[in-house]
N, C-alpha and C positions, 0 to 999 in steps of 0.2 A: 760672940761678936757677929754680928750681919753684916751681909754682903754692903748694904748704905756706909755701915758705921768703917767698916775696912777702907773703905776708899772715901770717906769723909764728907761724902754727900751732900751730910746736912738736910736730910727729908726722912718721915716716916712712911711707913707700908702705903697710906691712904693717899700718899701724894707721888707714886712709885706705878707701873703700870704691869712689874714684872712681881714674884714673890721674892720677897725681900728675905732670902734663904741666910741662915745661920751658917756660916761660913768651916766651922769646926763639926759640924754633926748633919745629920739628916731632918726635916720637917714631914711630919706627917700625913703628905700629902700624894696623889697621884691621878694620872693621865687615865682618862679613859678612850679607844678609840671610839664608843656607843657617842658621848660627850661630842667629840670631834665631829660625827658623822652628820650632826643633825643639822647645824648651824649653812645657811647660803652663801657665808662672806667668802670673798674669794680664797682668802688664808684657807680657812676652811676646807673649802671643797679641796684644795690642792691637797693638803694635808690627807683626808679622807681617799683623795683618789691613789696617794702614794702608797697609802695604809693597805687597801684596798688590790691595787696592785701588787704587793711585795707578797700578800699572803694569798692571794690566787695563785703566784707562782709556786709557792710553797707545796699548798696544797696539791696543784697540778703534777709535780713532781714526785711526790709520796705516792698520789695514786696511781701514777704510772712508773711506778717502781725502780724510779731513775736516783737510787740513794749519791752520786754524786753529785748532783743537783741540788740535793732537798741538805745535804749536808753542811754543802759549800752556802747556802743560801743564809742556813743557821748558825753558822761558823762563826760570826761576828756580831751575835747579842750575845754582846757583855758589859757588865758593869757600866752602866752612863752613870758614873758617880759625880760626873760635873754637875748635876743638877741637883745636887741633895734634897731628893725626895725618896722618903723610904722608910723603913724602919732603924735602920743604926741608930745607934745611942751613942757612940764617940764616934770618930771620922769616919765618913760615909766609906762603908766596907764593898759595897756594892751585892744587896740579894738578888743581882741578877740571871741570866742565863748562865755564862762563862762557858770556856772549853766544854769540860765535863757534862753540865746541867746542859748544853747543847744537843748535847749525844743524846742526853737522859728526854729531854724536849722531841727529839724525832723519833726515838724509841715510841712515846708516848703517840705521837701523832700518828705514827705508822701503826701500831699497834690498834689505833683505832675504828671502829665501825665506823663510828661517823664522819671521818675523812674518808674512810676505803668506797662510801655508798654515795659520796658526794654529798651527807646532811651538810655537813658542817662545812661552809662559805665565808662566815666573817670571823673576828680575831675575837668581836665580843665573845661568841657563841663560848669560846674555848671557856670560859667562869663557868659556862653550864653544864659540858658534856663529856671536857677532858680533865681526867683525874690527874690532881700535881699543880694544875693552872690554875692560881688564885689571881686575886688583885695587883701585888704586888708584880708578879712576874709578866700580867698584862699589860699594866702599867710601865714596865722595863722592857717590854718589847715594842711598844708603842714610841717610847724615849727613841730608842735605839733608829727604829724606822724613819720617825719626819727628825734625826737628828739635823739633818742641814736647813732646813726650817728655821729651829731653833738656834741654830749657831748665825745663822741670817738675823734673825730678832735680836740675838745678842750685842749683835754688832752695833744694830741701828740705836738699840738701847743706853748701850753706853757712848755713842757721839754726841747721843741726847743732853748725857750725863758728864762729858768730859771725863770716862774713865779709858783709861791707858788700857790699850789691846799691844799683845805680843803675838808675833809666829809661832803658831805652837802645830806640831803631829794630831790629826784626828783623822777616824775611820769611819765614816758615813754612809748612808745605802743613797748610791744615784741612778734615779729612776730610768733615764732615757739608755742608761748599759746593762740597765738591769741588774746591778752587780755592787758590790763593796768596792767603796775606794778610797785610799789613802793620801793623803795632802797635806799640805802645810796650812791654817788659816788664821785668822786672826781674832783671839779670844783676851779675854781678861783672865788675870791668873791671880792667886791669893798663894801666899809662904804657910805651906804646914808642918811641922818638924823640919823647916830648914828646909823643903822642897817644894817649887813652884809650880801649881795644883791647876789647872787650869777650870772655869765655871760657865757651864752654860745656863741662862736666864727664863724661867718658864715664865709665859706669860699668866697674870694670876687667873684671866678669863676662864683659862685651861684647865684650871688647877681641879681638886674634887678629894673629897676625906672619905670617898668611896664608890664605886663602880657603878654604874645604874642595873645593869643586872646582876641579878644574886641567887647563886644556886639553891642555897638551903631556902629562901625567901619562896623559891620557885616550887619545892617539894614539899616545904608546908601548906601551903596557902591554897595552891593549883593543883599538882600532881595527889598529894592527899586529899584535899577534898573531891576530888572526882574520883578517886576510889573509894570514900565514904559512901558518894551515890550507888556508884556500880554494886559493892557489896549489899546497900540495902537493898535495892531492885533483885538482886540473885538471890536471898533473903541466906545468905553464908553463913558459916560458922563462926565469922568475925561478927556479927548482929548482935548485938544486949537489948535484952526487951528490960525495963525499967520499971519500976514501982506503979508508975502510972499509967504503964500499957505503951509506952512509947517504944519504939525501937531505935536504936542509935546504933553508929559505929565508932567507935572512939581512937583518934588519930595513934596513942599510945602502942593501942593492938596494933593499927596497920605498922606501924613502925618497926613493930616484931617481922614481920613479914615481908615488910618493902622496908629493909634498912638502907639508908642514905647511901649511895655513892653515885659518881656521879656517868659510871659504867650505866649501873640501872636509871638514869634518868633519860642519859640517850635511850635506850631500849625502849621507855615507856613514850616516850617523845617523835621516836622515829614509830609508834604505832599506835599515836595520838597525835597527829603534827596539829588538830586543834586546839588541845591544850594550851601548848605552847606558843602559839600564835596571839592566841590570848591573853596569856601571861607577857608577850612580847605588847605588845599593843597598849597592855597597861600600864606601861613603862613608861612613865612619864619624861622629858627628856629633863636632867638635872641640870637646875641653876646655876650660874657662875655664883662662889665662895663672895661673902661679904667680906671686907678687909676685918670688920669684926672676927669675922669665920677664921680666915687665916691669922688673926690675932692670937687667939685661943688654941692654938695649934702649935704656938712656939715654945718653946722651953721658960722664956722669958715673955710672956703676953702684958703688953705696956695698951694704955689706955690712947682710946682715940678722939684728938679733942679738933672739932673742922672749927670749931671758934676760932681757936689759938692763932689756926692757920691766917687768918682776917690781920690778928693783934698785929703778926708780926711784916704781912704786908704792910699797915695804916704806919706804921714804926720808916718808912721808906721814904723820904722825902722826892716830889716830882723835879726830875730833868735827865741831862744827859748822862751823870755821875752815879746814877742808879739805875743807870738801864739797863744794866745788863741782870745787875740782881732782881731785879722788878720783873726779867721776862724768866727768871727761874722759878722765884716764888709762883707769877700765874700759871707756869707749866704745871705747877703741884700741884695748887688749887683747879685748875682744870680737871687733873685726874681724880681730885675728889671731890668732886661736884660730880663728874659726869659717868663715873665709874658705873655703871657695866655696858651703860649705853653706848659709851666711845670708849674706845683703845686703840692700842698701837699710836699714841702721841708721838709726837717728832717733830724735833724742830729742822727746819730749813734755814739756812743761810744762805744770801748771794748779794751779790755788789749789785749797788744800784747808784748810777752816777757816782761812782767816787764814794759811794754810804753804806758800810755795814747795814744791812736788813735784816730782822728776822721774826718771821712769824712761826707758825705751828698748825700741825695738820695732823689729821688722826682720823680713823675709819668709825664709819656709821653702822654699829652692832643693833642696834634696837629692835627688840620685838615688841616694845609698849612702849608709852609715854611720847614726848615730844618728837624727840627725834625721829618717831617712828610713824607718828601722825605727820609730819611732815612731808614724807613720801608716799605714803599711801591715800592721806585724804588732802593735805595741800597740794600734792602731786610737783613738787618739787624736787629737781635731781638734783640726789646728798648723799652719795656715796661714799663722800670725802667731807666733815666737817673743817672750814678754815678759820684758823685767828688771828688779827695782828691785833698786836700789844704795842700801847705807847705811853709812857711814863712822863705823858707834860702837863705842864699845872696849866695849859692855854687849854680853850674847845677847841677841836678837831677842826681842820680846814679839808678844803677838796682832797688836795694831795694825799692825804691818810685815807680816806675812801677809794683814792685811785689805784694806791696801792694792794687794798684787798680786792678790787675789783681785777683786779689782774690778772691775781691766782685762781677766780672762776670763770669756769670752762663748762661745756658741756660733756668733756670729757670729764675734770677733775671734781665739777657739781659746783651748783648754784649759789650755794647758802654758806655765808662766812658772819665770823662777830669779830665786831671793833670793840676793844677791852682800853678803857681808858680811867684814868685816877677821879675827872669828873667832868661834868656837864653843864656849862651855865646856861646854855639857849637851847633849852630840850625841844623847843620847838623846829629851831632851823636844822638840829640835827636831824630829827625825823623826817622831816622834809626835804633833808639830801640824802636819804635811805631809799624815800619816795621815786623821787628823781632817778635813783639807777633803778629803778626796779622796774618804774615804769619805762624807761629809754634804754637798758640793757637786759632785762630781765634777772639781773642778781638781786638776790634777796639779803640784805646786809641788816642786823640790827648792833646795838649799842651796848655795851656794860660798862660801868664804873663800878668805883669802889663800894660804894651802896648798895648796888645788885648784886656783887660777888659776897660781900658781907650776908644780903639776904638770901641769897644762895647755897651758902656755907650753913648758915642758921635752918635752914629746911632741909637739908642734910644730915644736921647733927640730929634733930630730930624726927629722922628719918621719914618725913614726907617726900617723897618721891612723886606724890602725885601733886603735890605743891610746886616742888621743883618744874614739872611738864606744867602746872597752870602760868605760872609766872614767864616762863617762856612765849607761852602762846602769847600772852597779855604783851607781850615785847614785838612780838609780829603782826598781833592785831592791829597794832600804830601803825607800821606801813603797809598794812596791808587796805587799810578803810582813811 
């Protein structure tokens, strides 16, 4: 059972913004802080700067031999099994740090060169240079670090969702005391054997089926082949002259001689810092997971149909007895349409005269396509994608414009879309999108049920760059 299906949801992965985690077992998935580091949204950077912070500490402490420091620091990476990412096969066991593995983690760190000489600086590096530090345990120490991050996400996630939070005990790292601390906060919980299990929500943007750097990747491909060089240039005892007169060095032999570990990788690293700069540089930064991607990752991987999602809005009759279902369904449909471009959806509510309102709001990720042309070459501030949703069989009047004109700001961004069932004077509406844009500078356009259908449809078959032409083709109208 998944996390949707336990609290009854009624949505799949693709219309979900977090991984839609298997509520009895682990998914095969984790956090990189490389991943984290790259990205400029402000989630981001925070996250990075926390990360970033907490293992400077670390590090500073080890090397200045201050072990109650470096101890107390390590003391509390353990098990974040709320987040069932990992390896377990029945309920998430937690391959974290823990007590023990704590010790064994600063044993390791202290024992190392490349903390004692100052190489080693980030949390990535540790996949390269300290032995015992795989993915998984990067992964769990990354969890463990921006856990208040994520227990913040979670929150917003399930208000989104109508799922019920309880008080529950968590131990977070907060940055401004520098320190672990323990509090009461408010999480959603799931019954497991009869005990209520509390879950924290990764967001899938984050997710990744594997580390961007990779030790053994690094020793074949870089570290070997530059010693293939070197041996032929020294014309060594590792050299084979070949049937044809060629001479070669065959990575087999080097292997005898420079066996894997990753002792010997610092060593060769801290006396090649070009190698490895090189080998860093080609690191390309990794893509967020397709909902496909985390599809295939489940125990259970169920087929993903963005048609379906259409059927079962067009099934919704227009007025007021559907509006509340009609702003759930678009919320779905928003996340998968716009999925990896915008995340962090959320809905807002607040009283306006006496009237339930509610739109949705969500951050601008883009490093391609629409959204992303929109602030680089439209030059539009769109920090903050906004939507209102209106479920009337009438065309839109001022009022529905006035009201998303409201939530843009120069602070919160320009550019909002009115989502509506349909359009009979496509003309007067463009020409009141005109109207603010020329007299307030917001930039508002239009969707109906037609666009969201054709929107779904270029999704399923995964044009993405249809999706950004159709768009543009929606702003060109007010814009000309």
């Amino acid at each position: 059972m998944r996390f949707s299906e336990y609290f009854s949801l009624g949505v799949s992965q693709h219309e979900l913004d977090f991984v839609d985690i298997p509520i009895d077992t682990d998914i095969r998935l984790f956090l990189d802080p490389y991943a984290i580091s790259i990205p400029d949204d402000p989630w981001f950077v925070e996250c990075n700067n926390i990360i970033v912070g907490y293992f400077d500490l670390v590090i500073e402490a080890i090397r200045a031999r201050d072990e109650t420091t470096s101890l107390r620091l390590l003391s509390r990476l353990r098990e974040p099994n709320q987040t069932h990412f990992g390896f377990s096969q029945g309920f998430p066991s937690g391959r974290s740090i823990g007590d023990k593995q704590s010790v064994q983690l600063h044993d390791r760190l202290r024992r190392s060169r490349a903390v004692r000489t100052g190489f080693l600086r980030d949390l990535a590096d540790c996949e390269l240079v300290i032995p015992g530090i795989a993915r998984d345990k990067i992964s769990d120490i990354t969890t463990n670090i921006i856990k208040a991050k994520l227990i913040e996400y979670t929150r917003d996630q399930c208000l989104a969702h109508r799922v019920p939070l309880r008080e529950v005990p968590q131990i977070y790292w907060h940055p401004p005391s520098q320190s672990w601390q323990s509090s009461y906060v408010f999480l959603p919980t799931v019954k497991i054997l009869n005990v209520d299990q509390p879950v924290i929500l990764v967001p899938k943007i984050i997710a990744r089926l594997d580390l961007a750097y990779d030790a053994y990747h690094y020793y074949r491909e870089y570290v070997l082949t530059y010693l293939q060089a070197e041996h032929l240039e020294a014309a060594s005892s590792l050299v084979t002259l070949l049937k044809n007169g060629k001479k070669v060095v065959f990575k087999k032999d080097l292997k005898q001689t420079y066996p894997y570990s990753k002792d010997f990788l610092y060593q060769f690293s801290d006396e090649h810092p070009d190698v490895l700069d090189k080998y860093k540089s080609s690191v390309a930064p990794t893509e967020p997971l397709s909902n496909s991607d985390i599809e295939d990752t489940q125990r259970d991987p169920r087929d993903i149909s963005y048609d379906h999602l259409f059927n079962l809005l067009a099934q919704l009759l227009p007025g007021s007895q559907a509006a509340a279902e009609y702003h759930d369904k678009v919320f779905g449909i928003l996340h998968a349409i716009f999925y990896p471009q915008l995340w962090k959806f959320r809905k807002e509510r607040e009283i306006n005269q006496g009237r339930k309102r509610l739109d949705i709001v969500c951050e601008n990720h883009a490093t391609t396509g629409f959204f992303f042309r929109l602030n680089t070459f439209h030059r539009v501030l769109c920090p903050y994608i906004h939507f209102e949703c209106k479920n009337y069989a009438s065309d839109l009047a001022n009022p529905e414009f006035d009201q998303l004109n409201g939530r843009l700001s120069d602070h919160r961004g320009r550019f909002g879309i009115l989502i509506c069932r349909s359009i009979k004077d496509k003309n007067k509406a463009v020409a009141t999108c005109k109207d603010f844009l020329h007299n307030q500078s917001s930039y508002i356009i239009i969707l109906d049920d037609d666009d969201l259908r054709a929107l779904l449809h270029l999704k399923q078959t995964h044009d993405e760059n249809g999706i950004s032409d159709y768009l543009e083709d929606c702003l060109q109208k007010i814009l000309f």
